[in-house]
C-alpha positions, 0 to 999 in steps of 0.5 A: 275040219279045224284042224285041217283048217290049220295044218293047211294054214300052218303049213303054208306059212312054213312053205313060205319060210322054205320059199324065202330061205331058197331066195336067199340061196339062189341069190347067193349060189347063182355063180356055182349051181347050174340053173338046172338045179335051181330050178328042181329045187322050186319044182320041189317045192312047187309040188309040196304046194299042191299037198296042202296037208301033211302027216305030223310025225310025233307030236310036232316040234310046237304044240299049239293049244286050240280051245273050240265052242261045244255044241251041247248045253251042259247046264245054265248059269243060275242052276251052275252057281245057285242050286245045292251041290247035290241038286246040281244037273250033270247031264247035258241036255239041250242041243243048241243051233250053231247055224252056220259054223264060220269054218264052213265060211272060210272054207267056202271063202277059201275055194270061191277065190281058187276056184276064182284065181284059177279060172281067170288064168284059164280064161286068159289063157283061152283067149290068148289062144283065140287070139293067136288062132285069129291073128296068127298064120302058119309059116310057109317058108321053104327054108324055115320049116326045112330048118325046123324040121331038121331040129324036130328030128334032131330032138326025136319030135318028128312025129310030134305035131308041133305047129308054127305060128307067126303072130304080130301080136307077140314081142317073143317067141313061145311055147303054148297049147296043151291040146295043140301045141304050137311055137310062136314067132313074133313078126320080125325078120330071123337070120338062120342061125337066130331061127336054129336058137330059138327052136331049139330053146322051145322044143327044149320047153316042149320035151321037159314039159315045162308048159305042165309046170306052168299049169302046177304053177296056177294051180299052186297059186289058187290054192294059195292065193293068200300067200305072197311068196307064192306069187314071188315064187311063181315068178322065180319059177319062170326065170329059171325055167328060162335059165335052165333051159338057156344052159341046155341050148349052150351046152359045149358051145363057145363064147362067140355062141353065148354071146349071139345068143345072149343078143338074140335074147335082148333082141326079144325086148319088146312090149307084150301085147297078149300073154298068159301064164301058161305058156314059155316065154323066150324074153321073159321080162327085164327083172330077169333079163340081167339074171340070164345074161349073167348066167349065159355069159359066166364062166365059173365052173358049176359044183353038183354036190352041193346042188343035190345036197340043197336039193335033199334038204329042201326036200326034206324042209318040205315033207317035214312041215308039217311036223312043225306044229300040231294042234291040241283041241280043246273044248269049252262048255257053252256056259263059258262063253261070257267069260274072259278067257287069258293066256298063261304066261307059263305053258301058254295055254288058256284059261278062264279068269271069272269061271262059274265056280270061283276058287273059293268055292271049290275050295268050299266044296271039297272040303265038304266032301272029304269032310273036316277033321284034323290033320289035314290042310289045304296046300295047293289050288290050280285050274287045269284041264283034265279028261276032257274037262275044266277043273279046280284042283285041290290038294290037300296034306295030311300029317302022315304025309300022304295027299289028296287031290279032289277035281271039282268041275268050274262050270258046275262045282260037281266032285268029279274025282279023288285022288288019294296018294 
């Protein structure tokens, strides 16, 4: 469970590097890629959001050490440290009562405040919707519905059971209801032209899907509900949802075209009075009502190479992420738990500073065990962790130039094995 604990983590923490990097490229490609494409590529990401874990191809690009508590007694101190070599006990023997593991606490955590996050956009979403049922009256015009059913023809919806809804307590038009989906207009009066613009932008919505990316986008917020970026990244979500969307409606229109409806747009401006994330939004807000007019009134020709070139990288970014880091776990006997643990300078790994055997010690006990004689001379002393164990590494020199390596345990001095070169 740890492990998966920290690939998820880790994981989310590359996706937000990913997500910072798209930022930064969008900002800087706004002029030459279609919002079409800007928006994919948060759907890519969107979407490695939704696999909190990965496969790690090799052994990662950083290996991470991690050090775990065992969960069987090996030996007590005083046996450890005082009684003779040859009476030392090796085998484990008591079990000990963990409770309740702080990993099975963090994961509870965890999926209290998704379960939490989610349900509340579901709930405003629901009461949105009870709102809209009790407020919200069905059009009736002649010439309204004449036009929209003109444009649902147009679109290949004719058999789609789309309502239309006029709802004063709404400032935009939108695109919501999964099980019944409706277009709701606020309560102002739209010339036939502003009509034919806004049915087309969300029946757009409605043939994309893009109300299910809404709900990915939720979804991908309660999974991750402690990262930042995600929230920002939802939020830039809805901004080229909206900017795409205004390209496919202006496609091989003029400027005076653009330019009516880039008015229609500011029009919209409006206080909110209900929303729910799980839904389109026509006006979707000041911070990006500058981004879409620019969009809308720019001329620059768009290059597709580049786009589907970023668009393979950012997919490439995300199924690799989690080759990043991989994590090497350790276990550390109970016994060892007073004592301080430090962080090697050189491979970054830890290691007890005051373990039950000093080095000392060790020493003492292999020269016990290969026994005094001339010839032969201590080297080199290191602790390392060896076979799923914490040992004292001894080398010795003899005069016919060959070494001996004995590996003596830390936690119990016990001669574990002998390396004869």
């Amino acid at each position: 469970m740890a492990e998966n604990i920290l690939s998820f983590l880790s994981i989310s923490f590359i996706m937000s590097v990913i997500i910072i990097f798209v930022f930064a490229f969008n900002a800087l490609s706004a002029q030459w890629i279609q919002a079409k494409f800007r928006y994919a590529v948060w759907l890519v990401i969107l979407v490695g959001l939704l696999i909190p874990l990965r496969p790690v191809v090799g052994d990662g690009l950083f290996t991470i050490p991690v050090f775990t508590i065992s969960q069987s007694e090996s030996v007590s101190l005083s046996e450890a440290t005082h009684a003779p070599i040859e009476q030392r006990p090796i085998a484990a023997t008591a079990t000990q009562n963990a409770g309740v593991s702080w990993l099975v606490i963090a994961v509870i955590l965890w999926a209290t405040i998704a379960f939490a996050v989610f349900a509340y956009h579901v709930s405003r979403y629901n009461k949105f919707i009870s709102v809209v049922n009790r407020w919200g009256k069905p059009i009736e015009d002649e010439e309204t519905l004449k036009l929209y059913h003109a444009i649902l023809n147009e679109k290949g919806l004719a058999n789609k059971k789309i309502q239309l809804i006029r709802c004063n307590l709404v400032s935009t038009s939108m695109l919501t209801g999964f099980l019944q989906p409706m277009i709701i207009l606020p309560d102002k009066d739209f010339s036939t032209d502003e009509l034919e613009m806004i049915f087309r932008h969300e029946l757009i919505h409605y043939k994309r899907g893009d109300l299910y990316i809404k709900l990915i986008s939720a979804i991908s917020l309660a999974i991750h509900w402690f990262n930042p970026a995600v929230y920002f990244m939802c939020s830039a979500i809805q901004t080229e949802c909206e900017a795409s969307c205004d390209e496919a409606v202006l496609q091989d229109m003029g400027e005076d075209s653009k330019l009516f409806y880039a008015e229609l747009i500011v029009e919209m401006v409006g206080k909110k009075r209900t929303s729910t994330m799980l839904s389109t939004c026509f006006y979707g807000g000041k911070r990006s009502l500058k981004r879409r007019l620019d969009s809308i009134m720019d001329g620059t020709h768009r290059m597709r190479k580049p786009a589907y070139a970023a668009l393979l990288f950012i997919f490439m970014m995300s199924v690799m992420s989690g080759s990043v880091f991989a994590f090497s776990f350790r276990e550390i006997p109970p016994i060892l738990r007073e004592y301080v643990f430090a962080i090697d300078a050189t491979d970054r790994s830890v290691r007890p500073v005051n373990p039950p055997i000093t080095f000392y010690r060790a020493v003492e006990i292999a020269k016990e065990y290969i026994g005094e004689s001339e010839g032969i001379w201590l080297d080199e002393i290191s602790m390392d962790f060896e076979r799923g164990q914490w040992v004292w590494e001894i080398e010795f020199e003899r005069d016919e130039g060959k070494d001996i390596e004995v590996h003596v345990d830390i936690v119990t001095g016990e001669v574990l094995w002998v390396e004869w070169d």
